[in-house]
C-alpha positions as CSV (number, residue, x, y, z in Angstrom):
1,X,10.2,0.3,-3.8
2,X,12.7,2.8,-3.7
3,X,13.4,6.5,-4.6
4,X,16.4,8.2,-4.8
5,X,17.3,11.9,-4.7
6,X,17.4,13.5,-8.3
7,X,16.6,17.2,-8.7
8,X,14.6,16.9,-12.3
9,X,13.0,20.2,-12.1
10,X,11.9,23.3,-10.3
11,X,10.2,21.5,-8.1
12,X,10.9,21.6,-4.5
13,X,12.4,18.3,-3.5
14,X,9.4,17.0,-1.1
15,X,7.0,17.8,-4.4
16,X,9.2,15.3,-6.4
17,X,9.2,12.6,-4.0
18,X,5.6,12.5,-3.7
19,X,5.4,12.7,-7.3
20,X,7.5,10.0,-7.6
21,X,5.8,7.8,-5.2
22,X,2.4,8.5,-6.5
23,X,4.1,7.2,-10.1
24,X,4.8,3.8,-8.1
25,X,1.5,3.5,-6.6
26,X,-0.4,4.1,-9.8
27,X,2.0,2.0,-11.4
28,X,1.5,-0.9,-9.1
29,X,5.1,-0.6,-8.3
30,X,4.4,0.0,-4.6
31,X,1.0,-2.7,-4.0
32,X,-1.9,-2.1,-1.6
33,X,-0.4,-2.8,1.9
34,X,3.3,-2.2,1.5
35,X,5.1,0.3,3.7
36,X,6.2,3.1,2.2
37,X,10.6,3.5,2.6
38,X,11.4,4.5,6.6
39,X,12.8,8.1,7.0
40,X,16.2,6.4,7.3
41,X,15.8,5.1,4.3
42,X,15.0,8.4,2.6
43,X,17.1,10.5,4.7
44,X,20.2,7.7,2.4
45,X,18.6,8.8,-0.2
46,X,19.4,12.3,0.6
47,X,15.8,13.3,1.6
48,X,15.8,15.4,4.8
49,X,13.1,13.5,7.1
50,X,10.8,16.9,7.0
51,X,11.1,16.4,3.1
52,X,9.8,12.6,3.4
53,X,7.0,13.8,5.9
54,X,5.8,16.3,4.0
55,X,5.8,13.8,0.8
56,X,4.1,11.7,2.8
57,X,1.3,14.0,3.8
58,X,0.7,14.6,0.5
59,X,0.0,11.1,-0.7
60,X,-2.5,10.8,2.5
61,X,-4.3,14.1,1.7
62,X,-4.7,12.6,-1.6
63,X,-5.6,8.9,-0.4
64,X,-3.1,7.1,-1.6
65,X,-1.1,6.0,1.6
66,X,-1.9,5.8,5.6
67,X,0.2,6.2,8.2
68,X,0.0,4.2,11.5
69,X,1.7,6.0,14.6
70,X,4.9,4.2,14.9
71,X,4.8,1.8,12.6
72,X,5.0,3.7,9.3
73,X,3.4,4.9,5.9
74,X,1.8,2.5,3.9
75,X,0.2,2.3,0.3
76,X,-3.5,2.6,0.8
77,X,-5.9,0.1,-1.0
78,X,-6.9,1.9,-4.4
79,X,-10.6,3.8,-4.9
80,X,-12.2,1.8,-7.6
81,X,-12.4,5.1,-10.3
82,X,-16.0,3.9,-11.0
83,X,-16.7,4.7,-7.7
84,X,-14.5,7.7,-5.9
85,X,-16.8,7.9,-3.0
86,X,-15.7,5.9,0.1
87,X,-18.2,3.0,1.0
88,X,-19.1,1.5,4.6
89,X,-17.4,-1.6,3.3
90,X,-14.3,-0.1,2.3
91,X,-13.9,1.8,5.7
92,X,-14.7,-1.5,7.9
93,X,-11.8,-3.6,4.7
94,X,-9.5,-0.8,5.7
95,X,-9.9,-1.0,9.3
96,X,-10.1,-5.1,9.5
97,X,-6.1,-4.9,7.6
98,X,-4.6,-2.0,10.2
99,X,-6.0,-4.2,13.1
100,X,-4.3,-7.3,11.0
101,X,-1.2,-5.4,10.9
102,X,-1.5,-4.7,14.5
103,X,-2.3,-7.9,15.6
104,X,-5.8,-6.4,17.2
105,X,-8.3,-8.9,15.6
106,X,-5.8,-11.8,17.9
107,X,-7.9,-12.0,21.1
């Protein structure tokens, strides 16, 4: 998945990249799971890393991505539209594939 630095409009530049990354993710560009590019990665791309953070935070406040401390931002699984609400089940799915990816379920 990448992004690249393109003023297209008025838009302050952190407002694009979010945009641009929620595009992906709705897409199915950027799956369920995937990590989201590293600041270094962004800051190549000529994003400043308070730029990428505060794209970043957007996608969280609007559930489309987590972020584990250290580790990065990743693509969050998608909320069926049927059903916007957050289950019990979906919690404990999400929580089963951040121990996964912390290898916390391993004894």
């Amino acid at each position: 998945m990448g992004t690249r630095s393109v003023v297209t409009s008025g838009l302050p530049k952190w407002r694009q990249l979010a945009d641009e990354l929620e595009r992906q993710i709705r897409s199915g560009r950027a799956a369920a799971g995937s990590q989201l590019p590293s600041l270094t990665t962004q800051q190549k791309a000529g994003y400043s890393q308070t730029t990428t953070l505060r794209a970043y935070q957007e996608l969280i406040n609007k559930g489309l991505a987590y972020s584990i401390h250290g580790s990065g931002t990743y693509v969050a699984d998608p909320v069926p539209a049927a059903d916007a609400g957050v289950t019990l089940a979906a919690l404990e799915e999400r929580i089963r594939r951040i121990e996964r990816h912390l290898n916390l379920d391993e004894g």
